[in-house]
C-alpha positions in Angstrom: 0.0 0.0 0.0 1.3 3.6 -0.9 2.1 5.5 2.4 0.0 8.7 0.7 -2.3 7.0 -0.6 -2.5 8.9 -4.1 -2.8 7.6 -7.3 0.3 8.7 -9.6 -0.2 10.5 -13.1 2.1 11.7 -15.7 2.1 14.4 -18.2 4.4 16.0 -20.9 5.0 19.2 -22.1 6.4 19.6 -25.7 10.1 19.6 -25.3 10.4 16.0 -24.8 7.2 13.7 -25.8 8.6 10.6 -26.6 10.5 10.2 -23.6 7.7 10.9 -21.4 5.5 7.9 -23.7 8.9 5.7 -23.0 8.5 6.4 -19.0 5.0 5.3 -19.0 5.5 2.5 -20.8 8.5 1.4 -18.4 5.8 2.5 -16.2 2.6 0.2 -17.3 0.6 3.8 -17.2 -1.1 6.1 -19.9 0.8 9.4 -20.9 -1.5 11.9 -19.0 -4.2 13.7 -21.0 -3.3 17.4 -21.7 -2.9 20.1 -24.1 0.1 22.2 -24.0 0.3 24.8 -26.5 0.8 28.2 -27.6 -2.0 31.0 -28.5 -1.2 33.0 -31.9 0.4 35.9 -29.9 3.1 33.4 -28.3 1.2 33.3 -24.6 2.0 29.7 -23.8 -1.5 27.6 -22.3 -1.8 24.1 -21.0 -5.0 22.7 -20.4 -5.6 19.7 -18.4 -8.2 17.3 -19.4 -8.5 14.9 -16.6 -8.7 15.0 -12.7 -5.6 15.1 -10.6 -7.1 16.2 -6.9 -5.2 13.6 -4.6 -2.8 12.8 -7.3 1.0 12.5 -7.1 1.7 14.3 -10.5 5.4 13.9 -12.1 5.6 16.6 -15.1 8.2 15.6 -17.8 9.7 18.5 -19.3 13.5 19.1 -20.6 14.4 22.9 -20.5 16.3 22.2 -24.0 15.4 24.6 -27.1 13.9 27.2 -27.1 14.9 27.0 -24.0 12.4 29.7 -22.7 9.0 28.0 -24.3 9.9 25.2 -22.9 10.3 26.6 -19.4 7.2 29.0 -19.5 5.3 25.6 -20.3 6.5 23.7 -17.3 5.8 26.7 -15.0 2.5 26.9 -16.4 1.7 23.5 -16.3 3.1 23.3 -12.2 0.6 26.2 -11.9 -2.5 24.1 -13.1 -1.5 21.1 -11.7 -1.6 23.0 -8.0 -5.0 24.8 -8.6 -6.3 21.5 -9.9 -5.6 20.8 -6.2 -2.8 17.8 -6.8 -1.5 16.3 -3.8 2.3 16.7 -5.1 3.8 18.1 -8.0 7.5 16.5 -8.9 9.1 18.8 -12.2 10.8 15.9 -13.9 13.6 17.8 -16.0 16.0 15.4 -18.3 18.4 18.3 -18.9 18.5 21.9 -16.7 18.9 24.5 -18.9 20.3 27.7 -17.0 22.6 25.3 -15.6 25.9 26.6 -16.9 24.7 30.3 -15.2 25.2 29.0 -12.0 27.7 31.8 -10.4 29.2 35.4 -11.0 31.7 35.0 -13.3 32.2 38.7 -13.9 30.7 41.9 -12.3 27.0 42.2 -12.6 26.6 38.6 -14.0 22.8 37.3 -13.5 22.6 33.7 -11.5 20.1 32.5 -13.5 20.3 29.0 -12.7 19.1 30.3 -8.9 16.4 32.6 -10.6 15.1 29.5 -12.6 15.2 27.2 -9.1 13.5 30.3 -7.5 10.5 30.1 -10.3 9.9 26.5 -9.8 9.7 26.5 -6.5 6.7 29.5 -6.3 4.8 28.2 -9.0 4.6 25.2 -6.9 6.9 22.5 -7.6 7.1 20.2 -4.4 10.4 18.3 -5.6 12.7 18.0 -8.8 13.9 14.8 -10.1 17.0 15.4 -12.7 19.4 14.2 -14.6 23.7 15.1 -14.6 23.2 18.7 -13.1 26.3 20.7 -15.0 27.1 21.8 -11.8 26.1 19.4 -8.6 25.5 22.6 -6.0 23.0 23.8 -8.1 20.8 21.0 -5.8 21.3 24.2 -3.1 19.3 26.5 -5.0 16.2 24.4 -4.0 14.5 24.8 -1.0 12.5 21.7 -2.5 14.0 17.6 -2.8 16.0 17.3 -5.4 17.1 14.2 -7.0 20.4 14.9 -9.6 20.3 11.2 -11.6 23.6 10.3 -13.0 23.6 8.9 -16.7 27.0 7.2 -16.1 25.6 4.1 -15.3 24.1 3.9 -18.7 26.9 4.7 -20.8 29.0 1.8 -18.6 26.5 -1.0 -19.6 26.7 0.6 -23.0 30.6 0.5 -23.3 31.0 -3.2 -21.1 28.6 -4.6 -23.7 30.4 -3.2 -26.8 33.9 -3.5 -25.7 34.1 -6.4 -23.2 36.1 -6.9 -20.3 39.3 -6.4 -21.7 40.5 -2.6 -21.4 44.2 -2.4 -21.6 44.0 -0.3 -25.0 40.9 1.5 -23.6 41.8 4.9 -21.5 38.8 7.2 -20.5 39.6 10.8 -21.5 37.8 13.8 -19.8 38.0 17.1 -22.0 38.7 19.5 -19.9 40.1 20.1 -16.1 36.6 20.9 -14.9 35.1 17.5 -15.7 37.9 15.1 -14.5 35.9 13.9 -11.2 33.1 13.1 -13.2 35.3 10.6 -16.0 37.5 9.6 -12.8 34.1 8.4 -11.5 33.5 7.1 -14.9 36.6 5.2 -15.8 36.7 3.7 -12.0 33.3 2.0 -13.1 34.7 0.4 -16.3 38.4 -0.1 -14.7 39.9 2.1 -17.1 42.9 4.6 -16.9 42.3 8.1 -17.3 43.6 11.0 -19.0 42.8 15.0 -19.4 42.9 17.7 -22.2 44.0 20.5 -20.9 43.1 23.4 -22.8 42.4 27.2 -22.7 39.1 29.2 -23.8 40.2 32.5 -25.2 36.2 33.3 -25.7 32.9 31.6 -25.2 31.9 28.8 -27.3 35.8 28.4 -28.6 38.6 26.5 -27.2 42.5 25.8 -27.8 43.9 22.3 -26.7 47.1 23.0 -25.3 48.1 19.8 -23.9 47.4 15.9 -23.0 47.8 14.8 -19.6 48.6 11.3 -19.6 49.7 8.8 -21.9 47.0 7.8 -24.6 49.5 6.4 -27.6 48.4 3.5 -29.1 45.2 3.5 -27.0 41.4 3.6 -28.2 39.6 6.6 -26.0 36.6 7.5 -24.8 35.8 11.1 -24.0 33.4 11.4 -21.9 31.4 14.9 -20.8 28.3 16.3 -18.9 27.2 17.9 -22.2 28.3 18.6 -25.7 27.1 22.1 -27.5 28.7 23.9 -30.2 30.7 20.6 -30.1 34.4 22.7 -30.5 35.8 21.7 -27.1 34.7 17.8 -28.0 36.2 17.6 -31.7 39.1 19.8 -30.9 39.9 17.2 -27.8 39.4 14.5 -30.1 41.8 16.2 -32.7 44.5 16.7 -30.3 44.3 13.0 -28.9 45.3 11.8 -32.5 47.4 14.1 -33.7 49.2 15.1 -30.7 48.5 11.9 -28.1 48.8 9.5 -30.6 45.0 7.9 -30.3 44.0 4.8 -32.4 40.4 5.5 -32.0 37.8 8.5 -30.3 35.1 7.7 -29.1 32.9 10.2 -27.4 30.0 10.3 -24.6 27.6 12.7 -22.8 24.9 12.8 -20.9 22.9 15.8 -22.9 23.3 16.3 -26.6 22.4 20.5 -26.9 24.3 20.3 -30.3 23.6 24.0 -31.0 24.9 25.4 -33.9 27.2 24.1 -36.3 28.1 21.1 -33.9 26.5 18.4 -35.9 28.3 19.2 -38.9 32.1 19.5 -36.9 30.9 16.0 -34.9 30.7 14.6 -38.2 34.2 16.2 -40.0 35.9 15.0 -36.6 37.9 12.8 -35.5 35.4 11.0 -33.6 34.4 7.6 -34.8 30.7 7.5 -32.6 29.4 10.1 -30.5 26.9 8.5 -27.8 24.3 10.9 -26.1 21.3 10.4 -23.8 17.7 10.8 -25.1 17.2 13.7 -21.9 16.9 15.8 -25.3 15.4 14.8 -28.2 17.6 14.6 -31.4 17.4 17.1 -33.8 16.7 16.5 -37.6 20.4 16.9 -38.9 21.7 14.9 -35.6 19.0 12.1 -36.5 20.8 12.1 -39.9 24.3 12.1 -38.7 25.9 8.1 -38.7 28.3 9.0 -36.0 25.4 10.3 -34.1 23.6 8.2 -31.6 21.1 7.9 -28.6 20.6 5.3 -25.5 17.9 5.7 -23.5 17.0 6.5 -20.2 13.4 6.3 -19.6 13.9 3.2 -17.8 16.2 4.7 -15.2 13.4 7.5 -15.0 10.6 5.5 -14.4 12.2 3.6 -11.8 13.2 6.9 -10.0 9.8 8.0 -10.5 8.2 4.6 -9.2 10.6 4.9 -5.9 9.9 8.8 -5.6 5.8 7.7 -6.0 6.4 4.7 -3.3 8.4 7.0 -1.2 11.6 4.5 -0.7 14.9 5.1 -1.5 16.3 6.4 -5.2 20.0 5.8 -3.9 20.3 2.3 -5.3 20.3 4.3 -9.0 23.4 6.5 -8.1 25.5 2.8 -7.7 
């Protein structure tokens, strides 16, 4: 018996349909029935066309692009959800955007991944379940339960299956100095050594490799990363691991595929021979079309997240 007693419902906004259809299939449940749309002057409107008083209501909604639509519709559906008088409202949010604004990193800088964390919680979010936060304290901002998934787990079932047990060629590569706790965490699971770019970023959204750190000659690699955008820092890494490291083979990984920009097009003129993303955003129509391009799922870890959250036990057995 369920300790509150509620019956649990799922719905979708528009950024991410399919993945919310996966979850409630994982689930054995029907996709909630709602409308969530946009009038002709761009006013987003959801409408909600079944009852959720008593309910425990988990609203699947990635904040990927346009990343503003999508997050007027999640506020707006939290909002309906609460005057519809649901017993508890969990924003379910595959990939964070704002998370990157998540300090002052020159005078009079916004925090907007605070501001964001400050509108969910007064339109009336109860708890948020996501997935590879781009940076972990930004849990902090809540005031509300937070769970911060990690998509590792995935991509190490993924790479035991296609490469075996045997990894003395195999070295885990993270792309920059930021992210080396998060492939250390990474190649520890897969018992694999580990190795960093080190590079400097004159500008936003460009990057100069300036070094390897660590010894990746002769080795097949896998870089591994939160996210991937404009996709320079990625193919650049990948560039200097086989020009300047002496890599047999790139492969790369992340969590959320934002691929903004011209990064589809470098992905595919790079060195990389696969690039492996999570489904937390939906693939555009030029990544759907790129061969080196592809997607694992992870509705299943959602739904059981969502099924623990909904049961009110422990989620910790999915950070193992």
């Amino acid at each position: 018996m369920i300790a509150h007693g509620k019956d649990i419902k799922i719905f979708s906004g528009n950024a991410n349909k399919p993945l919310a259809e996966a979850i409630c299939k994982k689930l054995g449940i029907s996709l909630g029935n709602a409308e969530v749309g946009c009038f002709s002057d761009g006013e987003s409107y959801a409408s909600i066309y079944e009852t959720v008083r008593g309910s425990d209501v988990f609203l699947v909604q990635s904040t990927c692009s346009p990343v503003n639509d999508h997050l007027m519709e999640l506020l707006i559906m939290i909002d309906a959800m609460k005057r519809a008088s649901a017993g508890r409202v969990t924003a379910v949010i595959p990939y964070f955007g704002y998370a990157r604004q998540d300090r002052k990193a020159k005078p009079r800088d916004p925090i907007s991944a605070k501001l964001v964390a400050n509108l969910l919680m007064r339109a009336g979010a109860d708890r948020v379940l996501t997935m590879d936060l781009h940076a972990a304290q930004i849990q902090g901002f809540f005031d509300i339960p937070v769970d911060n998934l990690l998509g590792n787990p995935v991509f190490v079932r993924y790479y035991t299956e296609k490469f075996g047990i045997d990894h003395d060629d195999l070295t885990v590569v993270s792309p920059d100095v930021g992210s080396v706790s998060r492939a250390r965490a990474f190649a520890q699971k897969l018992g694999m050594g580990l190795a960093i770019v080190d590079k400097r970023r004159p500008k936003a959204n460009s990057c100069e490799v300036m070094n390897i750190i660590g010894d990746v000659k002769g080795q097949r690699v896998i870089l591994f990363d939160d996210m991937v955008d404009t996709g320079g820092s990625l193919c650049n890494a990948a560039q200097a691991l086989v020009e300047i490291g002496g890599a047999t083979e790139v492969y790369a990984c992340a969590s959320h595929g934002v691929l903004s920009g011209p990064a589809v097009e470098r992905i595919e003129k790079s060195a990389i021979k696969e690039a492996m993303f999570l489904d937390t955003i939906p693939p555009s129509a030029a990544a759907a079309q790129c061969a080196k391009i592809k997607y694992l799922s992870v509705a299943e870890m959602l739904a059981e997240a969502i099924d623990r959250i909904y049961q009110e036990v422990s989620v910790s057995k999915l950070f193992i």
